[in-house]
C-alpha positions in Angstrom: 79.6 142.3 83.9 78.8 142.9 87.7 76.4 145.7 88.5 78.3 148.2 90.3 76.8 149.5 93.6 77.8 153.4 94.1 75.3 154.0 96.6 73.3 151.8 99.5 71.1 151.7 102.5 69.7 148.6 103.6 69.0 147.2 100.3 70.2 143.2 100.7 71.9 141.3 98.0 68.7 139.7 97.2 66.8 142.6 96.6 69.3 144.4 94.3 69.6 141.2 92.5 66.0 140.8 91.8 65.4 144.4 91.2 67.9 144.1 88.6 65.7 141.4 87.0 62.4 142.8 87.1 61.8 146.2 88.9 58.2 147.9 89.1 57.6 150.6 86.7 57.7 153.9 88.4 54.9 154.2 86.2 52.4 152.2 88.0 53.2 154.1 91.1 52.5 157.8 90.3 50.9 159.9 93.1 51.0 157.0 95.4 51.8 156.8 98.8 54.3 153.8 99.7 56.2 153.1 102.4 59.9 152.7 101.8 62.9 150.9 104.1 65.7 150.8 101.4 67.6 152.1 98.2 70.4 152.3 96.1 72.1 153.0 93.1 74.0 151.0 90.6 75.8 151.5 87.7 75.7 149.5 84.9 76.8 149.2 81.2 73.6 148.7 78.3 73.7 147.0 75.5 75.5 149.4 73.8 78.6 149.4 76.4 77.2 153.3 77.7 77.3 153.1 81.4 73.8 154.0 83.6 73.2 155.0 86.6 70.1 152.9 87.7 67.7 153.6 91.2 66.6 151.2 93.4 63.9 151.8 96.2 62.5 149.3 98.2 58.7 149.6 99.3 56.1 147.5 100.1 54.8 147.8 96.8 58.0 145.5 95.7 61.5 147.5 94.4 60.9 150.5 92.2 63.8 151.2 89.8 64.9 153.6 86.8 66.9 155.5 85.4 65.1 159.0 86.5 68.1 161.4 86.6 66.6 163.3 89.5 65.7 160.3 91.3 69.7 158.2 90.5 70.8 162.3 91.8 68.1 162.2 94.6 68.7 158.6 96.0 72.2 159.9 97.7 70.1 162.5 100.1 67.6 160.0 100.6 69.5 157.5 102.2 71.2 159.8 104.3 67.7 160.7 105.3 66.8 157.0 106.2 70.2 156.6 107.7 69.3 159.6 110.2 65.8 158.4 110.6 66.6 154.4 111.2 64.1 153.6 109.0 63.9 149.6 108.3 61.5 147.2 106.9 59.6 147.5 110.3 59.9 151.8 111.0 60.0 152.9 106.9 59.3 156.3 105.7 56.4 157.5 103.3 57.7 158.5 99.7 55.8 159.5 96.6 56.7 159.4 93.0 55.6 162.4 90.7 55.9 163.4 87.9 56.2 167.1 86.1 57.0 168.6 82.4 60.0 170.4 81.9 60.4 173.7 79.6 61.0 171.5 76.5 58.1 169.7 76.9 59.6 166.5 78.1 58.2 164.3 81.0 60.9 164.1 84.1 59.9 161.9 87.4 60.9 162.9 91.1 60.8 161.3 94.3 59.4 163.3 97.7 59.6 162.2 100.9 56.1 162.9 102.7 
Protein backbone atom coordinates (compact mmCIF):
# COMPACT_ATOMS: atom_id res chain seq x y z
CA UNK A 1 0.00 0.00 0.00
CA UNK A 2 1.17 3.65 -0.81
CA UNK A 3 2.57 5.64 2.10
CA UNK A 4 0.20 8.41 2.64
CA UNK A 5 1.70 11.97 2.86
CA UNK A 6 -0.49 14.17 5.49
CA UNK A 7 2.09 16.64 5.93
CA UNK A 8 5.20 18.21 3.57
CA UNK A 9 7.66 20.96 3.03
CA UNK A 10 10.26 20.46 0.54
CA UNK A 11 10.79 16.87 1.07
CA UNK A 12 11.14 15.41 -2.85
CA UNK A 13 9.79 12.18 -3.87
CA UNK A 14 13.20 10.71 -3.60
CA UNK A 15 13.87 11.57 -0.35
CA UNK A 16 10.55 10.28 1.25
CA UNK A 17 11.11 7.22 -0.77
CA UNK A 18 14.46 6.51 0.59
CA UNK A 19 13.62 7.61 3.98
CA UNK A 20 11.04 5.08 3.93
CA UNK A 21 13.72 2.46 3.24
CA UNK A 22 16.36 3.25 5.56
CA UNK A 23 15.97 6.44 7.86
CA UNK A 24 18.74 7.39 10.55
CA UNK A 25 18.03 6.51 13.98
CA UNK A 26 17.10 9.48 15.97
CA UNK A 27 19.20 7.68 18.19
CA UNK A 28 22.46 8.47 16.68
CA UNK A 29 21.62 12.11 16.66
CA UNK A 30 20.80 13.08 20.30
CA UNK A 31 22.02 16.56 21.45
CA UNK A 32 23.33 17.19 18.00
CA UNK A 33 23.24 20.17 16.12
CA UNK A 34 22.06 19.56 12.35
CA UNK A 35 21.05 21.66 9.85
CA UNK A 36 17.62 20.90 8.43
CA UNK A 37 15.79 22.04 4.81
CA UNK A 38 12.88 19.59 4.83
CA UNK A 39 10.09 17.36 6.54
CA UNK A 40 7.07 15.48 6.52
CA UNK A 41 4.76 13.08 7.74
CA UNK A 42 3.27 9.97 6.46
CA UNK A 43 1.00 7.58 7.40
CA UNK A 44 1.34 4.20 7.02
CA UNK A 45 -0.15 0.73 7.95
CA UNK A 46 2.50 -2.02 9.92
CA UNK A 47 2.56 -5.35 9.72
CA UNK A 48 -0.25 -5.76 11.70
CA UNK A 49 -2.66 -3.47 9.44
CA UNK A 50 -2.52 -0.54 12.57
CA UNK A 51 -1.96 2.72 10.86
CA UNK A 52 1.32 5.12 11.98
CA UNK A 53 2.05 8.26 11.75
CA UNK A 54 5.85 8.31 10.75
CA UNK A 55 8.37 11.78 10.73
CA UNK A 56 10.60 12.65 8.18
CA UNK A 57 13.31 15.44 8.57
CA UNK A 58 15.79 16.10 6.18
CA UNK A 59 19.37 17.24 7.37
CA UNK A 60 22.66 17.09 6.32
CA UNK A 61 23.22 14.24 8.46
CA UNK A 62 20.82 12.15 5.83
CA UNK A 63 16.74 11.89 6.70
CA UNK A 64 15.84 11.35 10.29
CA UNK A 65 12.59 9.44 10.81
CA UNK A 66 10.26 7.89 13.61
CA UNK A 67 7.49 7.45 15.00
CA UNK A 68 8.16 10.06 18.18
CA UNK A 69 4.58 11.25 18.95
CA UNK A 70 5.80 14.65 19.81
CA UNK A 71 7.98 14.95 16.93
CA UNK A 72 4.84 13.24 14.07
CA UNK A 73 2.60 16.19 16.37
CA UNK A 74 5.57 18.74 16.19
CA UNK A 75 6.49 18.30 12.36
CA UNK A 76 3.07 20.35 11.40
CA UNK A 77 4.56 23.64 13.31
CA UNK A 78 7.79 23.01 12.01
CA UNK A 79 7.18 23.24 8.55
CA UNK A 80 5.15 26.17 8.90
CA UNK A 81 8.22 27.56 10.51
CA UNK A 82 10.46 26.61 7.45
CA UNK A 83 7.69 27.74 5.17
CA UNK A 84 7.90 31.39 6.98
CA UNK A 85 11.65 31.20 7.11
CA UNK A 86 12.34 29.95 3.18
CA UNK A 87 14.57 27.68 4.48
CA UNK A 88 16.05 25.19 1.62
CA UNK A 89 18.88 22.91 1.14
CA UNK A 90 21.07 26.10 0.64
CA UNK A 91 19.44 28.60 3.76
CA UNK A 92 18.23 25.53 6.37
CA UNK A 93 17.59 25.98 9.95
CA UNK A 94 19.43 24.46 13.02
CA UNK A 95 17.31 21.63 14.89
CA UNK A 96 18.19 19.40 17.78
CA UNK A 97 16.79 16.11 18.91
CA UNK A 98 16.43 15.45 22.71
CA UNK A 99 15.38 13.41 24.59
CA UNK A 100 13.54 13.51 28.37
CA UNK A 101 11.76 10.84 30.83
CA UNK A 102 8.27 11.20 31.36
CA UNK A 103 6.39 10.62 34.94
CA UNK A 104 6.06 6.86 34.19
CA UNK A 105 9.39 6.46 33.72
CA UNK A 106 9.30 6.09 29.99
CA UNK A 107 11.83 7.60 27.42
CA UNK A 108 9.93 10.36 24.95
CA UNK A 109 12.16 12.22 22.13
CA UNK A 110 11.41 15.94 20.96
CA UNK A 111 12.60 18.13 18.36
CA UNK A 112 13.80 22.06 19.11
CA UNK A 113 14.49 24.44 16.73
CA UNK A 114 17.77 26.39 17.82
Amino acid sequence: EKMKITNNYNMSAKELFNAKNGSVDIKSVLGVQLNAYAAAVAEDTNSDGITENIFYIATDSGVIGGKAVAIVEAISDLCDFMADNEITKENPCTICFKSATSKAGRTFYTVEII
